[in-house]
N, C-alpha and C positions, 0 to 999 in steps of 0.2 A: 504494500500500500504506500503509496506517496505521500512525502511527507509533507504538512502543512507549509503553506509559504508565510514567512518571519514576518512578513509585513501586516499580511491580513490576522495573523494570531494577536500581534501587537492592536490591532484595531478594534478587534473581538473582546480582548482587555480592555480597553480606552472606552465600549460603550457598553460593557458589562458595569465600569465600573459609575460611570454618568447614570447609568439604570437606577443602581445603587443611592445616590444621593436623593435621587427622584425620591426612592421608597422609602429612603430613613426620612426626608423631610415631611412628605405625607403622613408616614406614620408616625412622624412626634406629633403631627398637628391631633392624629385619632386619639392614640393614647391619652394627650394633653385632656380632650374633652369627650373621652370616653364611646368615642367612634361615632360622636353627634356634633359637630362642629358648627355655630353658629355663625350664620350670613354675613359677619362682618370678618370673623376672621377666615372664612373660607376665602376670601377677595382676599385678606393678606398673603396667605399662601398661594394665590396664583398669582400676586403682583411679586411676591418675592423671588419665586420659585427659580424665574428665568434669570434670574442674578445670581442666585445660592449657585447653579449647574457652573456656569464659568467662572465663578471665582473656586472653586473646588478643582473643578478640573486644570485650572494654571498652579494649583499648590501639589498638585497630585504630579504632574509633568519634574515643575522643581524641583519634587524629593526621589526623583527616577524610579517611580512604579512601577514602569515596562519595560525595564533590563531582564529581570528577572523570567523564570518559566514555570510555570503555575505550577510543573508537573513535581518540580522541587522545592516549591515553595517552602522557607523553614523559618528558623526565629529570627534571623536577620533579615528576611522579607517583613515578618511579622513587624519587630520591633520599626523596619521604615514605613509600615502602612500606618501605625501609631502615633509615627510622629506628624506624619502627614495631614492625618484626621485631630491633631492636636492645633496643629498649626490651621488649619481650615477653623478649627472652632473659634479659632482668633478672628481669621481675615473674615469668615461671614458677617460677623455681628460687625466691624468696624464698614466694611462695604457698603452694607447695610443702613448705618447709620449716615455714609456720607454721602451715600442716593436719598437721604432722609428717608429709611422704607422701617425703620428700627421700629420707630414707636408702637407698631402695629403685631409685633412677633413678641409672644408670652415667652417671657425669660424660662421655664419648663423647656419650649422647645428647643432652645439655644441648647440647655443639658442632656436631650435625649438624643438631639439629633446625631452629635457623634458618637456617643454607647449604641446607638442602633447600626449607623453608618460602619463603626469598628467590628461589627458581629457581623453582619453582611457581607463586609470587604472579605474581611479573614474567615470567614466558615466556610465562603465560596470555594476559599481558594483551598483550605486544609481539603475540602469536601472532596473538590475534583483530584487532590492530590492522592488521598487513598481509593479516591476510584479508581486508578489508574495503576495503583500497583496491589489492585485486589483485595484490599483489605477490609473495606466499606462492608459492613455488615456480613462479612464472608458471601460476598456474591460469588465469587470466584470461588471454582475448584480448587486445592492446594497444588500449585504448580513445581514442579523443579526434584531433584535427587532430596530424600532428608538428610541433612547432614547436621554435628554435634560440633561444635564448639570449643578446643580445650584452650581456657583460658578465658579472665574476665577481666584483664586490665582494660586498659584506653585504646591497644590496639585492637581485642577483641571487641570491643564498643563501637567504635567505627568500622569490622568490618560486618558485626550484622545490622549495623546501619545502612549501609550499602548492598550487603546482599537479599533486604528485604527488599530493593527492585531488582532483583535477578530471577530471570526464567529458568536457569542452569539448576538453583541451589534454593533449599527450602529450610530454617533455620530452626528445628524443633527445640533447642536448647542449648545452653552452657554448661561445660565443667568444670569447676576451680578449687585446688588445694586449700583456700583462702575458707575458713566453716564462717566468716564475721558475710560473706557474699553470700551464701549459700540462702535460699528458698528469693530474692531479688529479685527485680523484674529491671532487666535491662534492655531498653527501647520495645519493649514487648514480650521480649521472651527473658526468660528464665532459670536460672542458675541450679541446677537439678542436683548437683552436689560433687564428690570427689571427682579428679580424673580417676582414682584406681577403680571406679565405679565404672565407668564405661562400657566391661562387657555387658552386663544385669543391662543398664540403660538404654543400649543399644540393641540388645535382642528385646527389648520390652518395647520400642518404640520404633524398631524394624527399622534400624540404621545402617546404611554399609560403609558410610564414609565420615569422617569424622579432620576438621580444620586444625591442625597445631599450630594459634595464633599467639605464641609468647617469644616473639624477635628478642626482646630481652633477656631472656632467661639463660641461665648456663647450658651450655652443648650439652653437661648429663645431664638437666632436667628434660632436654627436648628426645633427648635417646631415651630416657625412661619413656617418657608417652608414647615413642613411638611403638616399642616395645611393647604397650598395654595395649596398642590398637593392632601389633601384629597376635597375641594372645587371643583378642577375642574376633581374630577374620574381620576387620575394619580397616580399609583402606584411607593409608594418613597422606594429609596432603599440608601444607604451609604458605604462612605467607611469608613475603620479601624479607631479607635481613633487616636488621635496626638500621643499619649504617644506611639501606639503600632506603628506607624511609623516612628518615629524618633529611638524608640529601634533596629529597623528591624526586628521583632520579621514577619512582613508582611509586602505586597505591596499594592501599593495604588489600584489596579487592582483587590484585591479581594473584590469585592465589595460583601453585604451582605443586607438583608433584618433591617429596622430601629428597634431598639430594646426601651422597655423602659426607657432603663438604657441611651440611648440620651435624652429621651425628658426631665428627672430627674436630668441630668446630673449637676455633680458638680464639683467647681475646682479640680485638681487633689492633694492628696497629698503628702506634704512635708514632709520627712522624713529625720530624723537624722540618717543618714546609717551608718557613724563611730559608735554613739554611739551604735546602733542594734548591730553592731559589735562585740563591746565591751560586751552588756548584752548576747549575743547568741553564738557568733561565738567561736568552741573551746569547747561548754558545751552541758550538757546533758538537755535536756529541754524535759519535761514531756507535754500531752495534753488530757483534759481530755474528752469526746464524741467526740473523732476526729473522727468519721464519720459524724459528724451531719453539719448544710452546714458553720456555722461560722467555728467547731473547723476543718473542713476540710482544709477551706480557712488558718486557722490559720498556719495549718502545712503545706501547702504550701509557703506561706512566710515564714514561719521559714527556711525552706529548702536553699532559697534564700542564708543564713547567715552563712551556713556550721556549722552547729553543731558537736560537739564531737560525740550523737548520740540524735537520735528521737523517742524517746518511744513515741507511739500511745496507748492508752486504753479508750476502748471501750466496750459498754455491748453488741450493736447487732451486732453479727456474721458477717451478711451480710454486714453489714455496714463496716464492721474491714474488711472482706474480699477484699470486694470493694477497700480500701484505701490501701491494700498491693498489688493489682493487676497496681493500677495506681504507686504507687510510687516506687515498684521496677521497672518498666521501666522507669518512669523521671529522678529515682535520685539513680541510680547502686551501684555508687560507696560511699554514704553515710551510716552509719551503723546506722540502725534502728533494733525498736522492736514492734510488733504488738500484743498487750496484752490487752485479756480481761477479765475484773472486775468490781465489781461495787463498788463505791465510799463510799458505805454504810457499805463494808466488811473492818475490823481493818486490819484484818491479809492478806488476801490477798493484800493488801495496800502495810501494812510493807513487806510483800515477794517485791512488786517489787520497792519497795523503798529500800532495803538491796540491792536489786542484778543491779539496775544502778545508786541509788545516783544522781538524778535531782538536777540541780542547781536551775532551772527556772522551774514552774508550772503555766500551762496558764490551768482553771476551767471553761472549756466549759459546762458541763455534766449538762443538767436539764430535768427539765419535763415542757415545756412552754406553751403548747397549752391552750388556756385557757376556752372554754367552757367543754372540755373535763376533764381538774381539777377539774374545780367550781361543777361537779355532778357524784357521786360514787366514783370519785376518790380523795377527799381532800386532804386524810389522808396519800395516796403517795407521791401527790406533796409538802406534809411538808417534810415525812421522807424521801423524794431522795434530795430537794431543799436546805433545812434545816439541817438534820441532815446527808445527805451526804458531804455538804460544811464543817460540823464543823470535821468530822472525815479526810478529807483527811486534811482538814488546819491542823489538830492536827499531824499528820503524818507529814506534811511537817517541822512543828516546830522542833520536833523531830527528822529531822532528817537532819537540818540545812539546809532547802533552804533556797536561797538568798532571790526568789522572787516569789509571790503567789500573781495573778491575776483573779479576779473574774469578769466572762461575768455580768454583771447584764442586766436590761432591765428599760424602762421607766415607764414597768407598773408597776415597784415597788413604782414611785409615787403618793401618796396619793391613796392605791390601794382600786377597789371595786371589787378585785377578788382573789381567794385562790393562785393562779399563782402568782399575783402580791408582794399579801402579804406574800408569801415562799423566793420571791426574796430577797426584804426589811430588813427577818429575816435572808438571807445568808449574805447581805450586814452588818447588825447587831454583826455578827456572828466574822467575818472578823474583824471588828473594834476591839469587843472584845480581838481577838486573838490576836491582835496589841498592845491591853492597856498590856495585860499580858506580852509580850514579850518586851515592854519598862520597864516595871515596873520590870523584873526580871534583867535588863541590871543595872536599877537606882540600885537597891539596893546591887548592888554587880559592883560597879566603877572599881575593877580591870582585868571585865571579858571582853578583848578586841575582845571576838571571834567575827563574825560576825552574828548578827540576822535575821532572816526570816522579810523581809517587804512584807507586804499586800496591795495590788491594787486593786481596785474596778473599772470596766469601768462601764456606766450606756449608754444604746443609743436604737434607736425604732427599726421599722421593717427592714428589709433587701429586697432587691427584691429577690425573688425566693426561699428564703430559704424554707424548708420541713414543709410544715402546712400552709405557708401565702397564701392570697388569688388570688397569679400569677396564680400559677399552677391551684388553682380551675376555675378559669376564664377561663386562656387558655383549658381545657377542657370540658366546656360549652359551648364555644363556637364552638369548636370543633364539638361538637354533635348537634351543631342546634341551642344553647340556649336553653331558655333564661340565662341571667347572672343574681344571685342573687346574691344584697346588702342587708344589714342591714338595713338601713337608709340613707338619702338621702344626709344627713349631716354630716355623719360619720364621722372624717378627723383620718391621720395618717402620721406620720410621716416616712420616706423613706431614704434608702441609697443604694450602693451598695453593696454585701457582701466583694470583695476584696476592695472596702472601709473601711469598717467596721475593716474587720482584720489589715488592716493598724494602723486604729488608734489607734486600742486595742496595738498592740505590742510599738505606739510611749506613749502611756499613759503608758504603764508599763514600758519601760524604764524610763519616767519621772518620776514615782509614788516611793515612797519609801525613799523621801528625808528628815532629821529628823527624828520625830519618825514615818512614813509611815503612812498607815491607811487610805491613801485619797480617797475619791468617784470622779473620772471622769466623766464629763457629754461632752459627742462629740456634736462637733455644728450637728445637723438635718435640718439643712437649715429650711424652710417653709413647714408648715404641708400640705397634698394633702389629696382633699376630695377623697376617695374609688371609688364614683361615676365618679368623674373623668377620672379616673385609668382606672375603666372598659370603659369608651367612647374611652379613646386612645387604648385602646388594639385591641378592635373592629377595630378600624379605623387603626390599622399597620397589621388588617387582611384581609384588602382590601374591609371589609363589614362596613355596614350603623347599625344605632338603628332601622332601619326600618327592616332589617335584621335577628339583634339578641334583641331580649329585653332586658330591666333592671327591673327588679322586685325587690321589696323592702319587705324583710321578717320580718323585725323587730327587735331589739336588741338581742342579744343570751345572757343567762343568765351570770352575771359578768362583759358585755363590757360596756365599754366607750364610750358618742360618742368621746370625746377628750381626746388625751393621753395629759401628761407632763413630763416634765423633774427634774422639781422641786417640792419638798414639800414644804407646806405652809411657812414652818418655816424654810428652805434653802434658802443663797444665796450661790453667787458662786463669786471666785477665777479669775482672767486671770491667763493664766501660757503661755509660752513663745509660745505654739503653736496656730496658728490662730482657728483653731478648736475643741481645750480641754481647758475645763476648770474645777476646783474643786467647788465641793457641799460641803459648811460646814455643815452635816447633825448633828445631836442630837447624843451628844455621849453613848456611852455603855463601861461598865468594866465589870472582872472578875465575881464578884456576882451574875450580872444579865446572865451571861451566863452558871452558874452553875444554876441556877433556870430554864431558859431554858432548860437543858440537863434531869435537876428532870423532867419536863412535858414531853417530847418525849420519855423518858426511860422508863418514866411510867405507858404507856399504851401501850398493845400491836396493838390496832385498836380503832379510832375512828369514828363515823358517821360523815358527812359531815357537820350538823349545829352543833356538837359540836367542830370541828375543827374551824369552822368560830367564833363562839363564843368565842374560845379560842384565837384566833389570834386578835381579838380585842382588848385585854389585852396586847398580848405583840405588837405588832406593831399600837398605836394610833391614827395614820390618817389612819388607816383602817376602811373603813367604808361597809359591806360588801349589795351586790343588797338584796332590801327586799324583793324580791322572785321570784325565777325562773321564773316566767310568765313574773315579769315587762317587758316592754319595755320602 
């Protein structure tokens, strides 16, 4: 059906509400004289009448009556028809008086006329309002899915405010730990009692789906609920995070299917937005695998910061494509560059180092996967991990960035995998570059220019990122199952990725103070077994283990059942933010990184156990799996 045209609604308003004045006047004059109105004042009210209509309707325009739409009409409509008909009570009677028509109107009508006119205006409009979303005397069949309610703060308040006009969603009640809420009547419905009540409530009231609307609340109080609603076969669904509604960024109304990143959920964080400011805003800031899911994320907050400009590089195509298709529509009027190369190449480096002059370098770019290093491929993940980090640092020296930030990962601790121990030699690599570039500042005291400092982030998995085991689950599941684990004990550590890149850019602001070179280790909250992971995932897809299996494969050649964060012989640092801290790792100089560069330079390809053998040597707490079968 087509929808009314805005002009003729607004007209329909404008002579509904002139209707209105008619009737409240007429009917003060009845009231007044008991619906028998005497011959003289009957003549007053028709000599007035056509004066009372336009001066009401020019106070009625003034206080904008007809912005509004009847269909939502609420208190702040109310409260402006109020003032309107307050202000009319004024201008009639002075009008009135200076047409000299006063003397003839029974001061009674002067008081009833707007109490009637108020009842009229506003009853019309509440009237039509709950015709319109059914509720008028239950004309209406009960429309929409029933669904429950957990939670009865402000954001549960608002959203069965809003979902009392929803065709989708029909709002039988609320549930809240709170007993002082408990029997309430909030905006019509009703606070029915505990959440641990939910199964009884929801088989008494023939519910299949039930709202987790507590954005505030701790990730375990939102995993408990969840939990109660996978107990009693109620599928949970939520609204937006706190953060994204307090931004406006969304309403509480759009509610969403529960994702992992709740039940994992972690405080949010705090960021030094002046100083980002300061290291971003105005400069040219380079990223190194920005298509991959961190350096994505990465350049998306950097975006945030307004940079002078954002050079993207990238080796696959698709991926670089992908990132200039999203960011010239986010971000139009920002000047970027979408360039690919690989980090391995000197010269194509220096080309795009000569043509925009990076202040900031954020060193996304590696090869992580790690079953897929540890066999046939060693000898890549040294020379892309390794000798790609030392060629672009070397560039960056060269060519006076500020700041060179390297992703590392946790499996660079005490690694038992080629992955691990390529990271460990990029972190190695870094430090080096740092002793050099103090050591060239010390011995020449009059050189005030500004040196290249070196950042190290070091933190675990990401949910979702490209390889972890989200996406393989969610597609196993997808197909039927079964979901395959490793082991049953596996644990790993977990963040969010726009976590992640959060903390990455608040460490590298921090990083670099002195002589720079420091290893960040982000708080990982509590390690989560894999096993786990896949039970909730199953269970936020509305299926049982009965459903989908868990099968246990075995260790893959290189993994861990436990990551770390620390090597044996690291402790660590507080630094002012609750969630980074520095690793005082084993230092490295110059020397050892020219002996470095002799081994990588010096073969063109090596086999995968002599690559393992080799990195034993230079990275110590490497200890590598004694053979692809173990488990």
């Amino acid at each position: 059906m087509p929808r009314r045209n805005p002009s003729l609604r607004r007209l329909i308003a404008i002579l509904h509400d002139l209707a209105a004045v008619i009737a409240a006047w007429c009917l003060a004059y009845l009231f007044r004289f008991n619906f028998d109105i005497p011959p003289e004042y009957l003549a007053s009210l028709k000599a007035t009448l056509p004066w009372v209509i336009p001066i009401q309707a020019a106070v009625f325009q003034l206080f904008g009556l007809y912005r509004g739409v009847w269909r939502y009409a609420s208190l702040p409509d109310l409260r402006r028809i109020l003032l309107a008909i307050l202000a009319g009570a004024a201008a009639v009677p002075l009008g009135l008086f200076l047409l000299q028509l006063l003397a003839g109107v029974p001061r009674s009508v002067l008081l009833l006329d707007p109490i009637l006119l108020l009842f009229i205006m506003g009853g019309s409009r509440l009237t039509y309002r709950l015709w319109k979303e059914g509720h008028l005397f239950k004309l209406r069949d009960p429309q929409g899915n029933p669904v429950l309610v957990l939670g009865a703060g402000d954001t549960a308040v608002g959203l069965v405010k809003e979902l009392a006009r929803s065709k989708e969603w029909r709002v039988v009640g609320l549930l809240d730990d709170n007993p002082q809420r408990h029997r309430m009547m909030l905006h019509g419905f009703e606070v029915l009692g505990r959440i641990d009540q939910l199964p009884a409530i929801a088989e008494k009231l023939d519910v299949a789906h039930a709202i987790i609307a507590m954005p505030s609340a701790t990730h375990g109080d939102r995993r408990r609920a969840l939990e109660i609603c996978a107990a009693a076969a109620v599928k949970a669904l939520t609204v937006p995070s706190y953060d994204d509604l307090i931004s406006g960024k969304v309403t509480v109304s759009q509610i969403r299917n529960v994702e992992l990143d709740d039940l994992l959920g972690r405080d949010p964080v705090t960021l030094d937005n002046a100083g980002l400011h300061g290291l971003l805003t105005g400069k040219t800031v380079l990223v190194t695998g920005a298509g991959g899911s961190i350096g994505s994320e990465l350049c998306r907050q950097i975006a945030r910061f307004e940079p002078a400009r954002l050079v993207l590089f990238e080796l696959n195509e698709l991926a670089l494509y992908n990132m200039e298709q999203e960011f010239s529509a986010a971000f139009p009027d920002m000047p970027m560059a979408f360039v690919i190369g690989d980090v391995k190449h000197p010269a194509r480096l220096a080309q795009v180092f000569t043509q925009f002059r990076p202040a900031v370098v954020f060193h996304a770019a590696a090869y992580k996967h790690v079953p897929l290093m540890e066999q046939e491929n060693a000898w890549q993940a040294v020379q892309n991990n390794v000798m790609g980090t030392h060629v672009l640092a070397q560039t960056a020296v060269e060519y006076g960035v500020e700041k060179f930030v390297l992703i590392s990962t946790d499996k660079a601790v005490n690694p038992t995998n080629v992955m691990g121990a390529s990271k460990r030699l990029a972190e190695m690599v870094c430090q080096a570059q740092q002793q050099s570039v103090s050591s060239s500042r010390k011995n020449d005291p009059g050189d005030k220019e500004l040196k290249t400092r070196f950042v190290m982030v070091r933190f675990g998995n990401v949910l979702g990122s490209t390889g972890s085991v989200i996406p393989k689950f969610r597609e196993q599941i997808a197909n039927g199952g079964p979901i395959t684990v490793t082991h049953p004990e596996i644990t790993r550590y977990f963040m969010s990725i726009p976590e992640a890149a959060q903390l990455v850019l608040q460490a590298g602001l921090m990083g670099g103070g002195n002589d720079g070179g420091e290893i960040f280790v982000l708080d990982m909250g509590e390690p989560v077994k894999i096993a786990d992971l896949a039970r909730d995932l199953i269970r936020l897809s509305g299926l049982s283990e009965e459903d989908i299996k868990i099968v246990y494969s075995g260790l893959r050649p290189g993994e861990k059942l436990y990551e770390e964060l620390l090597a044996d012989d690291e402790n660590t640092l507080p630094t002012p933010h609750a969630k980074l801290r520095i690793a005082q790792a084993r230092a490295v100089d110059a020397q050892w990184l020219a002996e470095l560069m002799v081994w990588l330079d010096g073969h063109p390809v090596l086999s995968d156990a002599e690559v393992k053998q080799e990195l034993a040597k230079w990275v110590p707490e490497y200890v590598p799996s004694k053979s692809d079968g173990d488990k």
